[in-house]
C-alpha positions as CSV (number, residue, x, y, z in Angstrom):
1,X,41.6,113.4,74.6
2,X,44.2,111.6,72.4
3,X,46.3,114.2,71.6
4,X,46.7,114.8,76.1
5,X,47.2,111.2,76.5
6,X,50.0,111.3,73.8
7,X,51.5,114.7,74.9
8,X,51.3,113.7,78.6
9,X,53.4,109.9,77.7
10,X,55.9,112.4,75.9
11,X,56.4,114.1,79.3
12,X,57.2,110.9,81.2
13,X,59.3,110.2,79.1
14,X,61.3,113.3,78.8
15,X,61.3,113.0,82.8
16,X,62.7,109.7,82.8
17,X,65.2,110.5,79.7
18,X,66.5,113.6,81.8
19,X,66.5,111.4,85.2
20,X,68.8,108.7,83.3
21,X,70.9,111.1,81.7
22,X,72.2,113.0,84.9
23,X,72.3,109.4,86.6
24,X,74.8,108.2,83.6
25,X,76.9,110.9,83.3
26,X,79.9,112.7,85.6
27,X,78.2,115.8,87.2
28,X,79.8,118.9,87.0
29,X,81.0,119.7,90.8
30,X,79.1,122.7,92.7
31,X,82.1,124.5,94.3
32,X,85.7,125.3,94.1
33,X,87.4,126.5,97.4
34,X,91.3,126.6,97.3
35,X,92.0,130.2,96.7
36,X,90.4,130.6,100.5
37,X,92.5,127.4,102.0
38,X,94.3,128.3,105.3
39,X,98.0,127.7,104.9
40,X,98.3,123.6,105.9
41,X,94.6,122.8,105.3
42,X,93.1,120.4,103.3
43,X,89.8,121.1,101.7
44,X,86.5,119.2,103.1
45,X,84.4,120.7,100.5
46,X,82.4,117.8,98.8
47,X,82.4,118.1,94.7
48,X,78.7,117.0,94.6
49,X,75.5,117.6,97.3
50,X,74.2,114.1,98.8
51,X,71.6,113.8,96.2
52,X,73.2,114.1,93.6
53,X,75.6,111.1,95.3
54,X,72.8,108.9,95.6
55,X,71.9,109.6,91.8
56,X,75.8,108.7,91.0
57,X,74.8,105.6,93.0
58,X,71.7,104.5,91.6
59,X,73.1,101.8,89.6
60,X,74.5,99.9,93.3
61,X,71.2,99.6,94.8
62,X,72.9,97.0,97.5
63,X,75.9,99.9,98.3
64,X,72.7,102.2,99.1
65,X,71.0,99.8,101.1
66,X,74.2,99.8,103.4
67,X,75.2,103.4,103.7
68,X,75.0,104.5,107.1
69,X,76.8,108.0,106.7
70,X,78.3,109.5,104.2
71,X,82.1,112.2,104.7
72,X,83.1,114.5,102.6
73,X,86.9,113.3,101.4
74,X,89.1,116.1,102.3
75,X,91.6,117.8,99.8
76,X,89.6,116.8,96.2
77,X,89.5,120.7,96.3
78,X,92.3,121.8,96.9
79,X,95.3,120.7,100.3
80,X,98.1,122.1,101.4
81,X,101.2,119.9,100.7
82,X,105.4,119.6,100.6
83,X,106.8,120.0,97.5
84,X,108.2,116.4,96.3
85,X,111.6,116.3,97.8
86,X,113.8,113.1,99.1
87,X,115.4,115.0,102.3
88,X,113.6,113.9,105.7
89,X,115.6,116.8,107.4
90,X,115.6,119.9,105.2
91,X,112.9,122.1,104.5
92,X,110.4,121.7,102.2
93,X,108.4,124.1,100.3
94,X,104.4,124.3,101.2
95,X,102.5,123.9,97.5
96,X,99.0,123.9,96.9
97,X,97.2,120.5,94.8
98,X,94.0,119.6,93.8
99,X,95.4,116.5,92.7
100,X,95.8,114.0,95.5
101,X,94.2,110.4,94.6
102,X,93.0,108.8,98.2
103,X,94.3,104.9,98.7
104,X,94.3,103.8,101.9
105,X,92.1,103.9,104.7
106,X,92.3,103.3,108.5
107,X,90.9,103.8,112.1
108,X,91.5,104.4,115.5
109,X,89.9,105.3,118.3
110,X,89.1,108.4,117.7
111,X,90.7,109.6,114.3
112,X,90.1,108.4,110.7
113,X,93.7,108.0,108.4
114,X,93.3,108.2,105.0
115,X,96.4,108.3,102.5
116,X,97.1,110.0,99.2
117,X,99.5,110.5,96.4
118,X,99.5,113.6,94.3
119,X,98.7,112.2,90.8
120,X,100.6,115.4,89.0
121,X,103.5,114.2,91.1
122,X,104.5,117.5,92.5
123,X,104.0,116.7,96.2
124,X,105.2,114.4,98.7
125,X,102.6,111.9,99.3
126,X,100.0,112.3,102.7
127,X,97.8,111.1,105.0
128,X,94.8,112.8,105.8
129,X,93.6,112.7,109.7
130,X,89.7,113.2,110.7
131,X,87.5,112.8,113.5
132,X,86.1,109.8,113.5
133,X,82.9,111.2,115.4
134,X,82.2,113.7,113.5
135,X,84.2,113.4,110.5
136,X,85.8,116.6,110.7
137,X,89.0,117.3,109.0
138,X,91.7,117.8,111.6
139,X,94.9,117.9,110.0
140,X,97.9,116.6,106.5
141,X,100.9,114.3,107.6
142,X,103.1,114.8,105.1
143,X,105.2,111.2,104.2
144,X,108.8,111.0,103.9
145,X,110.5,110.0,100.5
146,X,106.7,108.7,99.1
147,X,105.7,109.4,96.0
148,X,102.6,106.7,95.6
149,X,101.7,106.1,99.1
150,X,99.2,103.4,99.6
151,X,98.1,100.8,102.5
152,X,97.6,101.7,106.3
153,X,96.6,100.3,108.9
154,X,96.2,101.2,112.7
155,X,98.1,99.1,114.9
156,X,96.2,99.6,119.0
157,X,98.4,97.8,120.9
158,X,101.1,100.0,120.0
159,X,99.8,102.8,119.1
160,X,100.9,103.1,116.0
161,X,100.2,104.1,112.3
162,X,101.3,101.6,109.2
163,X,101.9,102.9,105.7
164,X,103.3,100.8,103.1
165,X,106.2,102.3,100.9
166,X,109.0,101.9,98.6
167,X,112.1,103.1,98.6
168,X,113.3,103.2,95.1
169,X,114.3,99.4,95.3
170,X,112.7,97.5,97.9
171,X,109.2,97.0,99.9
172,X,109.3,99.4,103.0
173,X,106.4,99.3,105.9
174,X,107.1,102.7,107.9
175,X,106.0,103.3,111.5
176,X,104.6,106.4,113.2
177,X,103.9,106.6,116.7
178,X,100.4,108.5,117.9
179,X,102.5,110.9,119.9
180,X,104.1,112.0,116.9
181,X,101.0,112.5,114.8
182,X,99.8,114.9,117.5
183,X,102.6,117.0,117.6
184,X,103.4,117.0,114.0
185,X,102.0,120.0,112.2
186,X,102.9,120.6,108.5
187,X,103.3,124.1,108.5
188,X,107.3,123.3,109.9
189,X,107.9,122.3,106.4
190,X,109.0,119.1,107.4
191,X,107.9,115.5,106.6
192,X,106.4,113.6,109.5
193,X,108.8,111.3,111.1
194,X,108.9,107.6,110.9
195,X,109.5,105.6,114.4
196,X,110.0,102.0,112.9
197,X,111.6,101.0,109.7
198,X,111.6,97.9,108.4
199,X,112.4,96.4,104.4
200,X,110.5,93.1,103.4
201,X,112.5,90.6,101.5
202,X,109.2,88.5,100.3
203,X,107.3,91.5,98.7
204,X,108.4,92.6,95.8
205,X,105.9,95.6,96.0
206,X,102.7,96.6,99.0
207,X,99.8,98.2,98.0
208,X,97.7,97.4,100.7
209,X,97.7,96.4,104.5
210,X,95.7,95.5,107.6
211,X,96.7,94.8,111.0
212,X,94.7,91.8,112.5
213,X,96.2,89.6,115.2
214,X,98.9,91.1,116.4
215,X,100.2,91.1,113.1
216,X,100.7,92.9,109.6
217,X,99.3,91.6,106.5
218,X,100.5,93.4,103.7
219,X,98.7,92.8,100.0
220,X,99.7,94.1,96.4
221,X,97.8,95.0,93.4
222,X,98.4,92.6,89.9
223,X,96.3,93.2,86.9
224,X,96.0,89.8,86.0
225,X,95.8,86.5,88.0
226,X,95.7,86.2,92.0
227,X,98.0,88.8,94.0
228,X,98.9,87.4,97.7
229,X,98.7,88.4,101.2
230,X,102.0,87.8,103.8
231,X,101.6,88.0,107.4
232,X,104.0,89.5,109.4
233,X,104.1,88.8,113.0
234,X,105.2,91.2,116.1
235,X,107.8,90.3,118.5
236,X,110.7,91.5,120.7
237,X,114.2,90.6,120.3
238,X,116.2,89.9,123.0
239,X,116.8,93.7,124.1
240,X,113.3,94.1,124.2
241,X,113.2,96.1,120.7
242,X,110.3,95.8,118.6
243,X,110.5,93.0,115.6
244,X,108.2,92.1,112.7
245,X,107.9,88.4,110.6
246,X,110.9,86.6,110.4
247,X,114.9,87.6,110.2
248,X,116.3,87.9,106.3
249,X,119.6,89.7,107.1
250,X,122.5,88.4,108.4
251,X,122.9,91.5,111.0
252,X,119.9,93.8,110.5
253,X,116.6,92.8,112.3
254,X,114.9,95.9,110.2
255,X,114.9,93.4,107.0
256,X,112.8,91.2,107.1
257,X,110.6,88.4,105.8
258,X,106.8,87.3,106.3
259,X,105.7,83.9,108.1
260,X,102.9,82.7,106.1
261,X,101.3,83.3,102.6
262,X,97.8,83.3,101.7
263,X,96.3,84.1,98.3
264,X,94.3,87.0,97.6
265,X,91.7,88.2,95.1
266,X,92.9,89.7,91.5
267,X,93.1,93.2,91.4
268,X,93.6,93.6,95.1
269,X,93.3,97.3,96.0
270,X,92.0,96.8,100.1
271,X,92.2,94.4,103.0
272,X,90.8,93.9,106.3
273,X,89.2,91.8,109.1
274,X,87.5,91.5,112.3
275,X,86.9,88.6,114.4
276,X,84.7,86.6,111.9
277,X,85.3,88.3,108.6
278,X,87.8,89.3,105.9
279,X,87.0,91.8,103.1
280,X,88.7,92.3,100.2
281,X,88.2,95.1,97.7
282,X,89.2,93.7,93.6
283,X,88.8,97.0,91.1
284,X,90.9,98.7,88.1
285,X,89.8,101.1,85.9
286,X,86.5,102.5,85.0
287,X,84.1,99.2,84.9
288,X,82.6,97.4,88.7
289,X,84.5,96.5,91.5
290,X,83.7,93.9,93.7
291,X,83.9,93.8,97.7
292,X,84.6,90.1,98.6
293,X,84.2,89.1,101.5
294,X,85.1,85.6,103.5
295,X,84.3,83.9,106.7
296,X,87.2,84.0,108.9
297,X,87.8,80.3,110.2
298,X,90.6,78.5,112.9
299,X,93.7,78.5,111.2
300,X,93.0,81.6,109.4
301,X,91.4,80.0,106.5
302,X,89.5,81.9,104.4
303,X,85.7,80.4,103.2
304,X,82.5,80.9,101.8
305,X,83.6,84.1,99.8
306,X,80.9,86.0,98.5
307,X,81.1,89.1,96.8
308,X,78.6,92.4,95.5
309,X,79.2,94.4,92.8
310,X,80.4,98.2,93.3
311,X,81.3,101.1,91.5
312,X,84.0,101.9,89.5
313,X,87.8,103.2,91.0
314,X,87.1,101.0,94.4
315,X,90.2,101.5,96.5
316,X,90.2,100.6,100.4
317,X,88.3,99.3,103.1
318,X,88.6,98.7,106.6
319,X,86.0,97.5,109.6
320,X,85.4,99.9,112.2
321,X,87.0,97.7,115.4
322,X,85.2,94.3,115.3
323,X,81.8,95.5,114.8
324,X,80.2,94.8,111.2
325,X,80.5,98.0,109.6
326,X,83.1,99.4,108.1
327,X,85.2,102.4,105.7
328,X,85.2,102.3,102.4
329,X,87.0,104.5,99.5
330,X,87.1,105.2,96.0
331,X,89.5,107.4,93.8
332,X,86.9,108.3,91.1
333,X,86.7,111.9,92.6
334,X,90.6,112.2,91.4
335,X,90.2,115.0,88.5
336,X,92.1,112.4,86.0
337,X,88.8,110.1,86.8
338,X,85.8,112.1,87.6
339,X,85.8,113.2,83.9
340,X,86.0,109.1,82.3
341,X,83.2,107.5,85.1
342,X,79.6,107.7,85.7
343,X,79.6,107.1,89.5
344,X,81.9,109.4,90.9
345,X,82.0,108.6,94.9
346,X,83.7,111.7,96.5
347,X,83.2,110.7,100.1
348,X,84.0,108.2,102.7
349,X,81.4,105.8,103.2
350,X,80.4,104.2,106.1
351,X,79.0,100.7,105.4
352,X,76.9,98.4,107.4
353,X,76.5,94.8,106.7
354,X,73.4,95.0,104.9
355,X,75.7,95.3,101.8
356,X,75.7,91.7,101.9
357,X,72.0,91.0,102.0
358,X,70.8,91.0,98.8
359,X,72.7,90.6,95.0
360,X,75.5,88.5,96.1
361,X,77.6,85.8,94.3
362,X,79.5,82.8,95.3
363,X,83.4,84.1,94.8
364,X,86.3,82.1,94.1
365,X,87.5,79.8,97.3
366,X,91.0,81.0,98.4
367,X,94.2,78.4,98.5
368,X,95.0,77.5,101.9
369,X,97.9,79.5,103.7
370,X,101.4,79.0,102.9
371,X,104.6,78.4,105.3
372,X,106.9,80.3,104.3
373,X,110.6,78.7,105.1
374,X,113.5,80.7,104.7
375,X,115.8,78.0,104.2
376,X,114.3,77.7,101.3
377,X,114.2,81.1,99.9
378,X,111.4,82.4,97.8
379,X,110.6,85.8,96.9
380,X,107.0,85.7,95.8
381,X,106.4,88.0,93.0
């Protein structure tokens, strides 16, 4: 009877040792699929089934609380791309990665955008386009001049898709039209083109971006201390074209410079808001993120912040219109990352608020928003 009792306590715990291994270490992924990619696709082709997700998630008991749906991140198995190449006019060779490292996500109406860079830095940087009702691939924009593409954001009133940039020496925020993203197809060898160009003075680099209020608020990553947030307002000049924050050159309304300046979590990697929220994702490198989030007040003042621990590699979120739910990203599917973490998230997640229900902390208050004056100049950095 002893000897039972004893063998059958070895049992659980072999069960449990097994259970704990596979929920601590990267799992090896079930298929590979780029040698049957259509010319111009990306792969949908998840690394890992759903259950062996949740196991990756097991640790984030809150995150699973508030997962509504889970979609597969296209291209982690292979996309079509352009071969890295400056020219906006010439044509481009079509390459194959399994490299690209998503960073940014956005919505629509109808379509989800989510951005990548090619970490073996081969290919132009793209943006991935999906239904947003059923989560199907539909097509790769391929960026102009990008290398490390990061922040978009969806811009309704116009129409019209954000991405963040840099041109070699300055902060860049790059326009492109919903008419164009339906017409463009990537098989022309071409890079999409960009409708609206304009250079921010006050940034000295963007990483992430939301657009809230008529207005875009663009972020950047720092490893150590608080990053900030500017807001850039929309306008028309005098001929009716289409401006953005405040004048900085003399001549040229496409340089520009943000209005006000608020401070933003360290480690800043996503923004965005709806009427009485703003979330803000703070991760780097393989230990937990956090998703902060603060009540949205009068005066755009940022309080109560609270925030819940996630997993490692957290990149973007962003609310689904101004309901409570939201997008949210991680880049620990990468193959540079899915070998060093133990949660490796290799879809899109769809979040309710739940997340916030249980296992939160108080987070650091924010400073109060800044004016910024250009007769004063001051390049934050």
């Amino acid at each position: 009877m002893v000897k039972r009792i004893v063998w059958a306590i070895l049992l659980v715990m072999s069960i449990l040792l097994v259970w704990v291994g596979l929920a601590q270490q990267p799992a090896t992924p079930v298929h590979q699929t780029t040698k049957h990619l259509a010319q111009g696709q990306a792969s949908q082709m998840p690394l890992y089934t759903e259950k062996r997700l949740r196991i990756n998630l097991a640790r984030y008991p809150q995150l699973r609380a508030g997962i509504q749906r889970m979609i597969p991140m296209p291209g982690l198995q292979g996309a079509w791309a352009l071969a890295k190449n400056k020219s906006a006019t010439a044509s481009h060779r079509l390459i194959k990665t399994v490299a690209f490292d998503p960073q940014g996500i956005t919505t629509s109406q109808n379509e989800i955008f989510v951005s990548a860079y090619d970490h073996n830095n081969k290919a132009n940087s793209v943006i991935y386009v999906l239904n947003k009702w059923t989560g199907q691939y539909i097509k790769t924009l391929s960026l102009q001049f990008q290398d490390h593409a990061g922040g978009v954001a969806y811009d309704p009133d116009r129409q019209m898709l954000w991405v963040t940039g840099h041109d070699g020496k300055d902060s860049m925020l790059y326009g492109i039209t919903q008419a164009q993203i339906d017409q463009y197809d990537i098989r022309s060898r071409l890079p999409i083109s960009y409708q609206q160009v304009f250079q921010i003075t006050t940034e000295t680099n963007n990483s992430t971006m939301m657009y809230a209020n008529n207005a875009l608020w663009v972020g950047y990553f720092t490893k150590r201390g608080l990053g900030n947030i500017q807001e850039l307002p929309f306008g028309k000049d005098a001929s009716g074209n289409l401006t953005l924050g405040q004048s900085a050159g003399e001549q040229d309304e496409s340089i520009v410079a943000a209005t006000k300046v608020y401070a933003s979590v360290g480690q800043l990697q996503g923004l965005t808001a709806n009427q009485r929220h703003v979330l803000m994702t703070s991760s780097f490198g393989n230990v937990d993120g956090k998703l902060v989030r603060y009540d949205r007040e009068a005066g755009d003042k940022f309080t109560k912040g609270v925030s819940v621990t996630m997993p490692p590699y957290l990149e973007a979120v962003s609310y689904d219109g101004d309901t409570n739910r939201f997008y949210m990203i991680f880049e620990s599917a990468t193959p540079v990352y899915r070998v060093k973490t133990k949660a490796v998230v290799d879809r899109i997640l769809y979040v309710d608020n739940d997340v916030f229900k249980t296992g939160v902390t108080p987070f650091t208050p924010l400073l109060q928003p800044e004016f910024m004056d250009l007769t004063r100049p001051k390049t934050i950095k």
